[in-house]
HTML snippet that shows the backbone in 3Dmol.js (N, CA, C, O; Angstrom):
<script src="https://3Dmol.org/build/3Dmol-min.js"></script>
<div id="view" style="width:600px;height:400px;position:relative"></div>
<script>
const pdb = `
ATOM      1  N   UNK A   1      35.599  -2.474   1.515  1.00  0.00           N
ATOM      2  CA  UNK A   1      36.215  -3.003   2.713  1.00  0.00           C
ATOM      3  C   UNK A   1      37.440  -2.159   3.036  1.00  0.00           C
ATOM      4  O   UNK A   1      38.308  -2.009   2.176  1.00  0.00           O
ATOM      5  N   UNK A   2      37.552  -1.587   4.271  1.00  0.00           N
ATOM      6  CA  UNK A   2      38.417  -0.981   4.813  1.00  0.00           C
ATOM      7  C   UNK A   2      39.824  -1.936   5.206  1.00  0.00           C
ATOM      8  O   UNK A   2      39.655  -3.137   5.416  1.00  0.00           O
ATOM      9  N   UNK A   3      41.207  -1.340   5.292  1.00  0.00           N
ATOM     10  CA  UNK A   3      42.191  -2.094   5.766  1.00  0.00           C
ATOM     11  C   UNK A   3      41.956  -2.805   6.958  1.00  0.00           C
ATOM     12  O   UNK A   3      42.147  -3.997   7.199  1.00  0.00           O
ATOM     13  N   UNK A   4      41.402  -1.670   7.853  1.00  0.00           N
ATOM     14  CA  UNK A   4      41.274  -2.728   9.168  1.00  0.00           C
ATOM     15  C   UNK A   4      39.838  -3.897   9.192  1.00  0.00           C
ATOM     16  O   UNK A   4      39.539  -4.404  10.274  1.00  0.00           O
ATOM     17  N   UNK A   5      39.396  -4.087   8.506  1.00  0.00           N
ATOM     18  CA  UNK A   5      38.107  -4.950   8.403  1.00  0.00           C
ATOM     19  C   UNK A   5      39.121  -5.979   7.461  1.00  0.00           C
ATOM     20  O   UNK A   5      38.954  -7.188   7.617  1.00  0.00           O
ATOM     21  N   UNK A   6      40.166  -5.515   6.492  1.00  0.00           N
ATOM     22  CA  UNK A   6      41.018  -6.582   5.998  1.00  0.00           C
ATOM     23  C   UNK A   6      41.463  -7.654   6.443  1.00  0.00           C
ATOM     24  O   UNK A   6      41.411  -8.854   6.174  1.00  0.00           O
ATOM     25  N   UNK A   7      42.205  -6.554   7.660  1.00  0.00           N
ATOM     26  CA  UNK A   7      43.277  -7.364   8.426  1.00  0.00           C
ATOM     27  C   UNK A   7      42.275  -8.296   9.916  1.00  0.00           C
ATOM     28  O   UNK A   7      42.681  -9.347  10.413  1.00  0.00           O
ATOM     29  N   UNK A   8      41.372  -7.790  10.223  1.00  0.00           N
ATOM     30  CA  UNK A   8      41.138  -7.731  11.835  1.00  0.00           C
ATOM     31  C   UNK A   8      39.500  -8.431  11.295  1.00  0.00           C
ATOM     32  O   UNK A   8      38.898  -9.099  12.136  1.00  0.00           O
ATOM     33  N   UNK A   9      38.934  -8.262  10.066  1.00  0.00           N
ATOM     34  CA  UNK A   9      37.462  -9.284  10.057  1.00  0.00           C
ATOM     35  C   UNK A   9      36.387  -8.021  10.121  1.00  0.00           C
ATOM     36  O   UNK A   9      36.611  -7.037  10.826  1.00  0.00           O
ATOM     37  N   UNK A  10      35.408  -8.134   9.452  1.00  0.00           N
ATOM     38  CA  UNK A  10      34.533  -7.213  10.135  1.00  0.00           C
ATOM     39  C   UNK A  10      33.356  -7.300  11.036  1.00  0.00           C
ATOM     40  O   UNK A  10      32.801  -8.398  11.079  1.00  0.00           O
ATOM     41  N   UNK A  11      32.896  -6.376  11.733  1.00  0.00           N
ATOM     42  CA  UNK A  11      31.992  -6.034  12.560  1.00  0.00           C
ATOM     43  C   UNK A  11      30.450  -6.046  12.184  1.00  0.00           C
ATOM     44  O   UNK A  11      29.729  -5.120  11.811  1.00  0.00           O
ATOM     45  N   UNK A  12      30.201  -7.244  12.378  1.00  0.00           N
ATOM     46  CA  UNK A  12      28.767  -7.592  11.526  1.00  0.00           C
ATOM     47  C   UNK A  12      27.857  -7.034  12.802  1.00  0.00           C
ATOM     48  O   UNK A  12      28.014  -7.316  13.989  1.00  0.00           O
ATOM     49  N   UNK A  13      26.705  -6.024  12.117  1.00  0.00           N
ATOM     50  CA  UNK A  13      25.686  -4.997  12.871  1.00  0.00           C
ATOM     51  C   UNK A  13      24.629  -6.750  12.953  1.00  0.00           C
ATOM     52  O   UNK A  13      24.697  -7.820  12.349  1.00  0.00           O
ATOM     53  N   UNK A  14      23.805  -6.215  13.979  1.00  0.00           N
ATOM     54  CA  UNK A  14      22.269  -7.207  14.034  1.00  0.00           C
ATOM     55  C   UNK A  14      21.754  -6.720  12.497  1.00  0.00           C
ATOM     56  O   UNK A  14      21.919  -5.647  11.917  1.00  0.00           O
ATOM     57  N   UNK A  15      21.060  -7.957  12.083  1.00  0.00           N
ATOM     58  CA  UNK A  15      20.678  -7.966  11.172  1.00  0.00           C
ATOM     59  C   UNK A  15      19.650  -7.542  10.854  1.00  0.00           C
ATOM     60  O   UNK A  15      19.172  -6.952  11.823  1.00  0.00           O
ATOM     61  N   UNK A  16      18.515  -7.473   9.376  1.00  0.00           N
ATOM     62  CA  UNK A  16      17.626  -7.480   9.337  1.00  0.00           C
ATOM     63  C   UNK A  16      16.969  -8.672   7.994  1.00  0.00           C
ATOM     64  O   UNK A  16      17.579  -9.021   6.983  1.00  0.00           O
ATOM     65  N   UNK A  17      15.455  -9.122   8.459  1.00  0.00           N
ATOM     66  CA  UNK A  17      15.478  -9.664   7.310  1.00  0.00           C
ATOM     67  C   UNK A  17      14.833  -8.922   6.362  1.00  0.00           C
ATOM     68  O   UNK A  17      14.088  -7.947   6.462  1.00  0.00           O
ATOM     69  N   UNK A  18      15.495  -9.925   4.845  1.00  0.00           N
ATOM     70  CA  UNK A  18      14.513  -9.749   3.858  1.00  0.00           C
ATOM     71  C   UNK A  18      14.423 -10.808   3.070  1.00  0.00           C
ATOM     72  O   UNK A  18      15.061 -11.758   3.524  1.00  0.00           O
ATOM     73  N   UNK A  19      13.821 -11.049   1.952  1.00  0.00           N
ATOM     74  CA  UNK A  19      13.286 -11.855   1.272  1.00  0.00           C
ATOM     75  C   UNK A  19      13.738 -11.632  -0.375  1.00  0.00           C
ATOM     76  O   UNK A  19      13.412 -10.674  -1.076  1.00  0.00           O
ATOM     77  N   UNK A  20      14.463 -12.634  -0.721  1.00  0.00           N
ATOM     78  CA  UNK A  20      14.850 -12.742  -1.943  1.00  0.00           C
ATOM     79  C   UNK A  20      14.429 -13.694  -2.607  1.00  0.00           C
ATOM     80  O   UNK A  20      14.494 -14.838  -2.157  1.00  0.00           O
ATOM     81  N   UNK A  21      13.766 -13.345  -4.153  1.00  0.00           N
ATOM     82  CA  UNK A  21      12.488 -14.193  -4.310  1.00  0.00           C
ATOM     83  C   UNK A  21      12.001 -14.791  -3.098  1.00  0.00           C
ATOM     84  O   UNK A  21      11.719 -14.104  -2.116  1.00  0.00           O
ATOM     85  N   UNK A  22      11.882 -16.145  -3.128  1.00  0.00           N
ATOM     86  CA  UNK A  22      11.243 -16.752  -2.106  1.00  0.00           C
ATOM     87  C   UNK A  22      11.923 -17.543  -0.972  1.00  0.00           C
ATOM     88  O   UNK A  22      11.457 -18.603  -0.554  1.00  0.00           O
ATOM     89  N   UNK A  23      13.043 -16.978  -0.497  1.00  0.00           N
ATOM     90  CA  UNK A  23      14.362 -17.093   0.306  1.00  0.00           C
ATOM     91  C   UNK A  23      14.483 -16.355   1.653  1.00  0.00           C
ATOM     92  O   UNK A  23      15.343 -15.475   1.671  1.00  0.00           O
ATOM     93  N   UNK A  24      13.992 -16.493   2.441  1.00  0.00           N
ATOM     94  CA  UNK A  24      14.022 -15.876   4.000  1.00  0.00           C
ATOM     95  C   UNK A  24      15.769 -15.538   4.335  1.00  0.00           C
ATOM     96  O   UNK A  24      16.623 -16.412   4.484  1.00  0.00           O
ATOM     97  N   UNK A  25      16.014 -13.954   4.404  1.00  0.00           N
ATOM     98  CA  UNK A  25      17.656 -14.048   4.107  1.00  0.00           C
ATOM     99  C   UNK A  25      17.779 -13.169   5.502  1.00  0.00           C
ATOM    100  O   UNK A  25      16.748 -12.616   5.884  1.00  0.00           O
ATOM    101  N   UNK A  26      18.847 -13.028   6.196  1.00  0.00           N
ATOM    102  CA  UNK A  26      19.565 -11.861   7.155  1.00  0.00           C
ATOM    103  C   UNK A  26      20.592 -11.534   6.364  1.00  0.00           C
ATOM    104  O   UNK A  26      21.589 -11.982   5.797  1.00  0.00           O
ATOM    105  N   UNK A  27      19.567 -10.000   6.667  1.00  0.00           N
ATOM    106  CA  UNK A  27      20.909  -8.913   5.718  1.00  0.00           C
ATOM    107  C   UNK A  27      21.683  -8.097   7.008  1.00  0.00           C
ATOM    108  O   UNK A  27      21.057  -7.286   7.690  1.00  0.00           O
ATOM    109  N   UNK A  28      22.819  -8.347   7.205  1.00  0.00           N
ATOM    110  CA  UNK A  28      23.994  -7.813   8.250  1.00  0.00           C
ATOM    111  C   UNK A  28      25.185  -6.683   7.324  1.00  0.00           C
ATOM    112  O   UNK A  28      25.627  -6.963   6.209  1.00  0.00           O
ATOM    113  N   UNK A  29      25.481  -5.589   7.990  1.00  0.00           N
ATOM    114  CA  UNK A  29      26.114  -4.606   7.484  1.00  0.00           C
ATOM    115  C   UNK A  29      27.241  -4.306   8.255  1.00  0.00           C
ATOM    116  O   UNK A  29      26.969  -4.004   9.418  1.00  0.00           O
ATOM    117  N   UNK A  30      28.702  -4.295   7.886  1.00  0.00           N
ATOM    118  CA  UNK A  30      29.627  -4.307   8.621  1.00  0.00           C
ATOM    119  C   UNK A  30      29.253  -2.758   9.274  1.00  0.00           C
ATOM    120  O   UNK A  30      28.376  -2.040   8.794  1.00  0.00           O
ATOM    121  N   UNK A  31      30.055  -2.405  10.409  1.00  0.00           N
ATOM    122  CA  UNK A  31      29.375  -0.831  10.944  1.00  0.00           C
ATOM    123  C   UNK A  31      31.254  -0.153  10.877  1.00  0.00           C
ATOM    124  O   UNK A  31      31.580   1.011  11.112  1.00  0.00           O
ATOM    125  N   UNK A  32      32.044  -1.118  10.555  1.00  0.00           N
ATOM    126  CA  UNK A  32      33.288   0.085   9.847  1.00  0.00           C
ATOM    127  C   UNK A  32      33.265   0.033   8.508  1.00  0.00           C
ATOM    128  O   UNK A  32      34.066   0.826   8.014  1.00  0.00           O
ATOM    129  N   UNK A  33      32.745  -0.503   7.848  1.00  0.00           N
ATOM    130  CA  UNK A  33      33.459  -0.498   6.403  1.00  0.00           C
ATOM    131  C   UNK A  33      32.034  -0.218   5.231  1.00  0.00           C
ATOM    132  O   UNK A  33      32.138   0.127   4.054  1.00  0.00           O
ATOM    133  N   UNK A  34      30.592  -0.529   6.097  1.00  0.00           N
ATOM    134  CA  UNK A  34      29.387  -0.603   5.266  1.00  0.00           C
ATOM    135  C   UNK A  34      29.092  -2.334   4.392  1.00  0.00           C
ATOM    136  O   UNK A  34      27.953  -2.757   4.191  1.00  0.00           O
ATOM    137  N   UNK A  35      29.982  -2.873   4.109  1.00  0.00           N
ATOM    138  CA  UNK A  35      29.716  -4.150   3.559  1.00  0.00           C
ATOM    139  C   UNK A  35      28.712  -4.599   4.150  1.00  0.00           C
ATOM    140  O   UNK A  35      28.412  -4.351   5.318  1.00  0.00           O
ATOM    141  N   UNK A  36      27.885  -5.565   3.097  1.00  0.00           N
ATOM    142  CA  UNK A  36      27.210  -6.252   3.049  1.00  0.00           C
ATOM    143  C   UNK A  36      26.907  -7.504   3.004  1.00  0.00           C
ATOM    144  O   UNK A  36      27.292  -8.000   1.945  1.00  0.00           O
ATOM    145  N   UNK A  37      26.280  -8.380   3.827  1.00  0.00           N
ATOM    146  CA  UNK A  37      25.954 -10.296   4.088  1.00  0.00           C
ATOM    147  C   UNK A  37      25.336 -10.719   3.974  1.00  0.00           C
ATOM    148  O   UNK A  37      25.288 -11.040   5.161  1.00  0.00           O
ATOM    149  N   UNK A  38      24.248 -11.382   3.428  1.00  0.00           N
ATOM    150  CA  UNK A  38      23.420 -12.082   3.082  1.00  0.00           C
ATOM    151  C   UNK A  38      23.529 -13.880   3.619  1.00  0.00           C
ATOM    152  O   UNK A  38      24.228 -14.670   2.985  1.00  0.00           O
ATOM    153  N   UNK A  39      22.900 -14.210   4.584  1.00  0.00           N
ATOM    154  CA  UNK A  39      22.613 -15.378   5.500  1.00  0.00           C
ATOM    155  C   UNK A  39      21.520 -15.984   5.207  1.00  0.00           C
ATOM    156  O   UNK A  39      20.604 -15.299   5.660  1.00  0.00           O
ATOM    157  N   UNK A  40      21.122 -16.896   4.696  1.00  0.00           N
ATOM    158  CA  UNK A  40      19.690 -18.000   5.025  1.00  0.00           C
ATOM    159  C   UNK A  40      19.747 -17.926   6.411  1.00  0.00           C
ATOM    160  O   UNK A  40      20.599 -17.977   7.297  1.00  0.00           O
ATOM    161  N   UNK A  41      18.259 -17.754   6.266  1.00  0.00           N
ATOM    162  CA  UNK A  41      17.591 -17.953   8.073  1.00  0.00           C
ATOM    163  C   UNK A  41      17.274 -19.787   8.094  1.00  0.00           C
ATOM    164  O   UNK A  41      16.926 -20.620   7.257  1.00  0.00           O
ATOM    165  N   UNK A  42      17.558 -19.793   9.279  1.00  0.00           N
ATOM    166  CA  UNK A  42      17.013 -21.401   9.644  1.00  0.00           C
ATOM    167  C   UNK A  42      16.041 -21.871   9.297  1.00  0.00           C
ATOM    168  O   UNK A  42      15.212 -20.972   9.154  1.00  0.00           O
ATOM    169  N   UNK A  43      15.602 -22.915   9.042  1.00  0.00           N
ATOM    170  CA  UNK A  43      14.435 -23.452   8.211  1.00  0.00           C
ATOM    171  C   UNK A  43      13.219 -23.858   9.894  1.00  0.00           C
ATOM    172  O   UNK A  43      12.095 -24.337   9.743  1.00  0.00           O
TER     173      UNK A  43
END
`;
const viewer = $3Dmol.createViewer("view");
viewer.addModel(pdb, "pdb");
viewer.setStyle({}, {cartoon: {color: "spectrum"}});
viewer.zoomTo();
viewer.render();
</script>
């Protein structure tokens, strides 16, 4: 995580899914800093 993604939040890209074991997930990637999110999709 970059300072300004510290201070200011980061910039979550559209997501994509994937599947962890058997867990429908959105994987989102900040586009300043590269971090990574992991979301449950709606049931």
């Amino acid at each position: 995580m970059t300072l300004l993604c510290l201070l200011g939040g980061c910039s979550w890209a559209t997501g994509t899914e994937v599947t962890m074991g058997r867990e429908a997930m959105l994987c989102q990637v900040c586009s300043r800093c590269g971090a990574c999110r992991y979301l449950p999709l709606a049931p």
